[in-house]
C-alpha positions in Angstrom: -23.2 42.9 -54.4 -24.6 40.3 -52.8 -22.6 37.8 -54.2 -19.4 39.9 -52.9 -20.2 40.2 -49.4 -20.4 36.4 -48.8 -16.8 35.3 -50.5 -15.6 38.1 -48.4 -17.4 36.8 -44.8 -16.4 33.1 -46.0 -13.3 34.4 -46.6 -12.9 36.0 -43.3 -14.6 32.9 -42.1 -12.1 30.8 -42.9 -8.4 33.0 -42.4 -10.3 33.3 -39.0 -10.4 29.5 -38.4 -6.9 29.2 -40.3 -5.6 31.6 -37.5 -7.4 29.8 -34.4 -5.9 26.8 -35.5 -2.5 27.6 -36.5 -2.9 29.2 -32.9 -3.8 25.8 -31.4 -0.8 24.0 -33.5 1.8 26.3 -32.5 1.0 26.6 -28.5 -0.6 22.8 -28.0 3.7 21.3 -27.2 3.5 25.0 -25.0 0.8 24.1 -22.1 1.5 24.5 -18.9 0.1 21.8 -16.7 -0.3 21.9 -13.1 1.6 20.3 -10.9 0.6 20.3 -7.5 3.0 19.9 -4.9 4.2 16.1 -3.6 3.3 15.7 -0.6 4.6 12.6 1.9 1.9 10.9 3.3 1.9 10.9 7.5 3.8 8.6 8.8 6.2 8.7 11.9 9.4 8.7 10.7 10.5 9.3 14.3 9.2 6.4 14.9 11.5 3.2 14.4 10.9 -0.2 15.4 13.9 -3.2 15.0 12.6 -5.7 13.2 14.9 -8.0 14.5 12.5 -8.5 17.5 9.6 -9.7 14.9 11.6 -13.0 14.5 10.2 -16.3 16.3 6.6 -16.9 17.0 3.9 -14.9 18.4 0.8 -15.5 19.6 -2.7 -14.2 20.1 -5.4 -16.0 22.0 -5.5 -19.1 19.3 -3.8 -17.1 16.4 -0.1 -17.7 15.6 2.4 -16.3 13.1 5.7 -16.9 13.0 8.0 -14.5 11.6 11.4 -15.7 9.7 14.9 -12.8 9.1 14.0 -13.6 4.9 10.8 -11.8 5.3 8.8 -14.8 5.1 6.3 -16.5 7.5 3.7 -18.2 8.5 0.3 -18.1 10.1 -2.0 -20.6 11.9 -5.0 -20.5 13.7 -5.6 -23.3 16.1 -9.3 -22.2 17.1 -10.0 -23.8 13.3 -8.0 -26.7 13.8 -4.7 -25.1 11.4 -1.4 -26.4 12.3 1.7 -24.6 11.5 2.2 -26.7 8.8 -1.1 -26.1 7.1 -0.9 -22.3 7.8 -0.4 -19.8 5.3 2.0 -18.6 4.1 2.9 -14.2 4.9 5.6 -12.5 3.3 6.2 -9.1 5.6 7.6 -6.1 5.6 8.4 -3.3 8.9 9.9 0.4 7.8 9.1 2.7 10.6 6.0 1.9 12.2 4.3 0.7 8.9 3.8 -2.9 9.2 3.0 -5.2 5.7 1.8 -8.4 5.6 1.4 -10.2 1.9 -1.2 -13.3 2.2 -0.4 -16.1 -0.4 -3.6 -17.7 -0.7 -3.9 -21.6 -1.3 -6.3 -20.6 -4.3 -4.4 -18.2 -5.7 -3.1 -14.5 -5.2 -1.9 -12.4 -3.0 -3.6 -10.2 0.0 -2.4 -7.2 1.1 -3.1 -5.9 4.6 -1.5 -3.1 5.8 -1.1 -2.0 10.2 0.4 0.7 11.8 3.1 -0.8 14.7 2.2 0.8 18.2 4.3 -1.6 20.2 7.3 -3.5 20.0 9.7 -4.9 22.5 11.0 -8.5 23.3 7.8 -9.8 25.1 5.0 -8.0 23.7 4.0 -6.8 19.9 1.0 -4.4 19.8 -0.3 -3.2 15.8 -4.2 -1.5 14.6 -5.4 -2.1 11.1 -7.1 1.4 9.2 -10.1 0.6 11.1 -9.0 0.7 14.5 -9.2 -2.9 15.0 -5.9 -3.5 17.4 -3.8 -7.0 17.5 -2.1 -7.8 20.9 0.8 -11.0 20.3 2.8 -12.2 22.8 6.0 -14.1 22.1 5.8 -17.7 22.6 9.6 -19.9 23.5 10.2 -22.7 21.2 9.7 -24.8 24.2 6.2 -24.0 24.7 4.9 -24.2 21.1 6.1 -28.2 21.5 3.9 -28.8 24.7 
């Protein structure tokens, strides 16, 4: 009798585990994931700046970048004795008020940095970095940059 009683619990043992994963097989191409709604990051669409004004050269205190239509640029800082022609070399981007600049290092690969535009007009251009540090350029004539 003994004997009996445990085919029948192996048996029930294993249509049991037969069931659980026939049940596993069937519904596994069945599960519902979540998908949590895509959200747009903040940005101010509102806000648009023409980045037509970015081309020519600007100038901060002893830091210079000048900005070309093609996207391309370069940077210079005269306080370490860097000449335009030694400067390095930006790639940069403006949609709405974000404001990309791609650094091709002499070494070797590419820096990202990333500002948020909070001024731009003829004279004056006015960005902040993600830590609140703020960059204040003022345009400089083609005239002056050769004195």
């Amino acid at each position: 009798m003994k004997k009996k009683l445990w085919i029948t619990i192996i048996i029930i043992l294993a249509a049991a585990g037969i069931g659980v994963a026939a049940y596993y097989i069937w519904f596994a191409d069945h599960k519902k994931y979540y998908q949590p709604e895509v959200l747009e990051p903040e940005v101010f669409h509102d806000v648009e700046f023409d980045e037509d004004l970015l081309i020519g050269v600007w100038k901060e205190n002893e830091l210079y970048y000048r900005y070309n239509e093609d996207g391309t640029g370069v940077t210079w800082d005269l306080a370490d004795d860097v000449q335009e022609d030694e400067g390095t070399e930006v790639e940069w981007t403006l949609e709405h008020n974000l404001f990309t600049h791609l650094y091709h290092m002499e070494i070797g690969g590419i820096i990202p940095k990333t500002y948020n535009m909070k001024v731009l007009d003829l004279d004056v251009m006015e960005y902040e970095d993600d830590y609140g540090v703020s960059h204040k350029f003022s345009k400089v004539e083609e005239l002056q940059l050769l004195n």
